[in-house]
C-alpha positions in Angstrom: 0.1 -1.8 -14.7 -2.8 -3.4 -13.0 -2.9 -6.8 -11.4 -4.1 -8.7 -14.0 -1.3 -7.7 -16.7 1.2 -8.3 -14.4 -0.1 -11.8 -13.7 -0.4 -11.9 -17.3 3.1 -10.7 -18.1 4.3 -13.1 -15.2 2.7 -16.1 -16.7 4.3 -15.5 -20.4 7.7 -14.7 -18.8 7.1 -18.2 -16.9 6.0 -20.0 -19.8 9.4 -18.8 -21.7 11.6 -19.7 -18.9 9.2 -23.3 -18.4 10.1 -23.9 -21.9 13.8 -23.4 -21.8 14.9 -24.7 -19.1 13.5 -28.0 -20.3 16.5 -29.1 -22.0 19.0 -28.6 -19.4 20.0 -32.2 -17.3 18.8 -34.4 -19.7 20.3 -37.4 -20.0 19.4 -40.3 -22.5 19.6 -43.8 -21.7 22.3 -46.1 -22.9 20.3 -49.2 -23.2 17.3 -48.7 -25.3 14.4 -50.1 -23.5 11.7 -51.7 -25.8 8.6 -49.4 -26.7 10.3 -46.1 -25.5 12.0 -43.8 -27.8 15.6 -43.3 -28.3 15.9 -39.9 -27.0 13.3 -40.6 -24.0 15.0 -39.3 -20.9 16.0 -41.6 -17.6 15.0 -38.8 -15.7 13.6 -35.7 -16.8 13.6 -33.3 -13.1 10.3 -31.8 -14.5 8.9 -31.0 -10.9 12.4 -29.1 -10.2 12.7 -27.1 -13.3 8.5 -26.1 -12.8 9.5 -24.6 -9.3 12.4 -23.4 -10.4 11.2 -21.6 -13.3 8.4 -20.2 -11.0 10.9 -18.1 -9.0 12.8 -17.1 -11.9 9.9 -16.0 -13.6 9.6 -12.9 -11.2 13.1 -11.2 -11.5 11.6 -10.2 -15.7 8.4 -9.5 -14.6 9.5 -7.2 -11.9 11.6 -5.8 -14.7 9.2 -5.0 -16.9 6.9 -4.1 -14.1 9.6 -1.2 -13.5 9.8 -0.3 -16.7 6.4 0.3 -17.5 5.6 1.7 -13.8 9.3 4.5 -14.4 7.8 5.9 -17.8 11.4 4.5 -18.8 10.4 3.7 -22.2 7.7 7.2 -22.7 11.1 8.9 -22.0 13.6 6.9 -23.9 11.4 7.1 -27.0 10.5 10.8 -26.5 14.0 11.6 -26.9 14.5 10.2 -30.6 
């Protein structure tokens, strides 16, 4: 695996983990505040859950970095 897949790799495996953590801690306002949406969030932690996502990212990516690096998956499918 050469550098650029794996920084390919790692930026889909972030972009996955980006997307669902973006749910988590939201909490919607009780009083709806005039031009906003309903469901807006009072505070949405985006900065958090990017940097946090960023670090997650890497514990797949080394994963599959093993996996292709082992032969794991030449071997598992030669055996069928």
């Amino acid at each position: 695996m050469s550098l650029v897949s794996f920084v390919l790799v790692y930026l889909m495996m972030f972009m996955i983990v980006f997307f669902m953590s973006l749910p988590f801690a939201i909490n919607s306002p009780e009083e709806h505040i005039e031009g906003h949406a309903n469901s807006a969030p009072e505070k949405s932690n985006i900065r958090l859950k990017f940097f946090i996502s960023l670090v997650i990212s890497f514990i797949p990516t080394f994963l599959i970095y093993w996996i292709v690096k082992s032969g794991f998956l030449n071997t598992f499918i030669s055996n069928f």
